[in-house]
Steps between C-alpha positions, in 0.01 A plus 500: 500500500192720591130336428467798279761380273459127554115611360588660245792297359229227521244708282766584220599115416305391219349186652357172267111656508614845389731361230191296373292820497765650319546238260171473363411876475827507283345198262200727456690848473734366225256319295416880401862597401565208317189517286520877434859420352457187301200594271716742387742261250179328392414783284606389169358146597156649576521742169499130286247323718235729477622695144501837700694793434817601753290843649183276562699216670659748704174544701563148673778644693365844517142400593668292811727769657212785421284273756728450723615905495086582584520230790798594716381834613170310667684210625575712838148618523346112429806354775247738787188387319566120455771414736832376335500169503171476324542762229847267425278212452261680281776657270683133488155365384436740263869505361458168455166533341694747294762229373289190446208697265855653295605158439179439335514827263366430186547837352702815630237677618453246716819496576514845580207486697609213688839667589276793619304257744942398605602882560167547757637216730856574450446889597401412815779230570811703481423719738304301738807276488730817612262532820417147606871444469565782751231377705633144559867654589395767738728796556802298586587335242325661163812614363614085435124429386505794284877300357319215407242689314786675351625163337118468312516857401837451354499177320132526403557705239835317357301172490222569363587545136720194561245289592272635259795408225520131604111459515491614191779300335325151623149570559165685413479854557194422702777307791578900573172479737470156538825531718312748757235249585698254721754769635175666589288262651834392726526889568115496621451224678820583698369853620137339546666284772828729640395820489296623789187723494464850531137647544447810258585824636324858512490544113298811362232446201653441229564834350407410113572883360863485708553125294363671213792785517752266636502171349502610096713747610786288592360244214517814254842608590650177446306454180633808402917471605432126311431675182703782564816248404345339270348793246639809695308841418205326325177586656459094584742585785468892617106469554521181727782673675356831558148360595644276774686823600226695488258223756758439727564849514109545582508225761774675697238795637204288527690263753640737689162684553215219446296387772580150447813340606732495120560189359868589518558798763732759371642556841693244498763719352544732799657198664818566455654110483217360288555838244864345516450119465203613169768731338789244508272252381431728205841557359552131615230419232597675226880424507402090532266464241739730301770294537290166425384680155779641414758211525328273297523780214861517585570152417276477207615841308815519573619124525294339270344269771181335464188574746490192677883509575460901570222416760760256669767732503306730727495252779800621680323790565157328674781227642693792694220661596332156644846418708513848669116556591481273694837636727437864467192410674594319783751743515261774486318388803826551695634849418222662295405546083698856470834389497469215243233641299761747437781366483335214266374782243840667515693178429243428174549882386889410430476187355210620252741783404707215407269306336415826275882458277345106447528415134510251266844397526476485913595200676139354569669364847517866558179629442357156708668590736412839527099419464615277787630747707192767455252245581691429850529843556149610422377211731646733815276734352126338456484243767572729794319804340211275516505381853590881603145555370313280714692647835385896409118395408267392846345132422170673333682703266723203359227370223511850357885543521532188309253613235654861462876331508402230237336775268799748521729185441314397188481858400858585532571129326247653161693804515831335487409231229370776294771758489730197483278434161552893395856489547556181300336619217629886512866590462578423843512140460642239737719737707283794551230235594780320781550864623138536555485240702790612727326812519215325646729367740648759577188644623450201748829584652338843568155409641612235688616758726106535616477169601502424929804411637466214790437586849773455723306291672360279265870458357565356854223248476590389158 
């Protein structure tokens, strides 16, 4: 065996100091997910406690995520600024922050506000997870790294509104952020001791108008697709949605010709793989979060379930998609995100056109198993899409990447929830809303195409 290989073989092994790198930047990352998921069945709960109406209590979850949409488009930018490690510390702290002054609401516009202070540590985290997780892999071996972010990505949003359902069956509402604090001080002190420092790069000024444009932009839109669902054609949702058009559509120009560096560079997308891994992320997005609202609908309208028992039922799908991140992307590392990516999406396209003739007198063993079977199939998909990212971007463009990829991810999943919502309530119903979704999967089988295949050479290595 050459040194080369011997060196490189050595490099791709994820050794005991990586792994604890790894683990605690996951502690922090899914403290996020979890939190963004489990307010959500508290609603009622929080309508008694503080004798609000439904719209008004809405505002704690919308408030959060509206925070966390005007962060993520600076969290590349503050990465060259700050250096990562300490910008993680400071969003952990003020997440934190966040959770312990929630816990001590003592009306909802407290609340609200205090779930504000959440979403502006939690905007950075996401992200800043996505690139401090490529960092500690290196090149070699992102694709597995990338898997095991895959399995917080997939069951973060399947156990959130479960755990939020058994806090709320034995204990105070206020244990919803109680439960952050130790999780979170573990997840801090562990990166305050394992995770080396990194000195602040070559940053710009902060370009305030660019923020300005960008960051209610993205907020806006989501606002906007949120609403959309919810009262579609009322003003309440076109105006949000067409001003967060209308800014991002304004930042566009001014990046590409200011005389600062952008906040988040445009030309990202004349590379080729990265316009790939962002697009595939997209449709990835929308046909998820789809199929996580959706499904509990399913079992609720047309079965009769309860929502507790409904949220359960969706497991199969998070459960799938946790076993097969974490293989598609050690496998990925080997022979390259194309192939699987779409081969996954193709495999999820035919068992969601099965899924569509589901009805109330299917075998549930049937449809479990075919939730089962989409989640393991659309884990090919996401976890080597995402390390295929992090191989087309040089190391100073990976902050932004992860910013633009999270943002178009979280986009795609607002799209999806919200035509899911339109669907539902038109004459389409259940099946035209399962056909949607293997439309959207359908598309990943067709951009996946633009993803990099692996060098011969590198295939050799690996």
């Amino acid at each position: 065996m050459s040194s080369i290989q011997t060196t490189y073989e050595s490099a791709a092994r994820l050794d005991g100091p990586v792994l604890r790198r790894i683990f605690v930047l996951l502690l922090g990352g899914i403290m996020g997910i979890l939190d963004a998921t489990m307010v959500g069945v508290a609603t009622d709960t929080l309508a008694v406690r503080f004798s609000a109406n439904l719209a008004t209590i809405g505002w704690v979850a919308s408030g959060y995520l509206l925070a966390v949409a005007a962060m993520v488009p600076v969290a590349g930018w503050a990465v060259g600024r700050f250096g990562a490690k300490r910008l993680w510390l400071s969003a952990l702290a003020v997440f934190l922050l966040g959770s312990l002054t929630a816990a001590f609401s003592w009306d909802i516009a407290s609340l609200i506000g205090f779930r504000v202070l959440q979403g502006l540590g939690a905007g950075f985290l996401e992200p800043l997870l996505l690139t401090m997780l490529a960092r500690a892999a290196g090149p070699a071996r992102t694709g597995r790294v990338m898997g095991l972010m895959g399995v917080v990505l997939s069951l973060g949003p399947v156990l959130g509104p479960v755990l939020g359902g058994l806090v709320l069956s034995s204990l105070d509402w206020r244990w919803m952020f109680w439960i952050n604090l130790p999780i979170g001080a573990l997840a801090f002190l562990g990166a305050l001791r394992l995770i080396p420092a990194d000195d602040p790069g070559d940053a710009d000024r902060f370009d305030v108008l660019g923020f300005l444009l960008l960051g209610p932009g993205f907020a806006l839109s989501m606002l906007g697709l949120a609403r959309l669902g919810e009262e579609p054609g009322t003003l309440g949702a076109i105006l949000p949605l067409l001003a967060g058009i209308a800014l991002l559509a304004c930042y566009v120009p001014r990046a590409l010709r200011g005389r600062r560096k952008p906040i988040l560079n445009p030309r990202l997308f004349t590379n080729r793989g990265f316009t790939g891994a962002v697009a595939v992320m997209l449709f990835t997005g929308a046909a998820m979060f789809s199929i996580t609202y959706l499904f509990p609908l399913y079992y609720q309208q047309l079965r009769g379930l309860g929502q507790f028992a409904a949220g359960l039922l969706i497991a199969p799908f998070g459960i799938g998609s946790a076993i097969s991140m974490p293989l598609a992307g050690r496998l990925a590392d080997r022979v390259g995100a194309r192939g699987l990516a779409g081969s996954g999406a193709a495999v999820s396209v035919f068992v969601m056109l099965g899924l569509s003739f589901a009805g109330a007198d299917t075998g549930l063993g049937w449809v479990l198993a075919g939730l089962f079977l989409v989640g393991a199939a659309m884990g090919l998909v996401a976890a080597p899409t995402m390390g295929s990212l992090y191989r087309s971007l040089p190391e100073e463009q990976v902050a932004q990447g992860s910013s633009a990829l999270y943002m178009l991810n979280q986009f795609g999943a607002s799209f999806g929830v919200a035509l899911v919502m339109l669907l539902m309530q038109g004459g389409a119903g259940y099946p035209g809303a399962a056909w949607w979704i293997a439309g959207a999967l359908l598309a990943v089988v067709l951009v996946a195409r633009l993803l990099p295949r692996l060098a011969l050479g590198e295939a050799h290595l690996r």
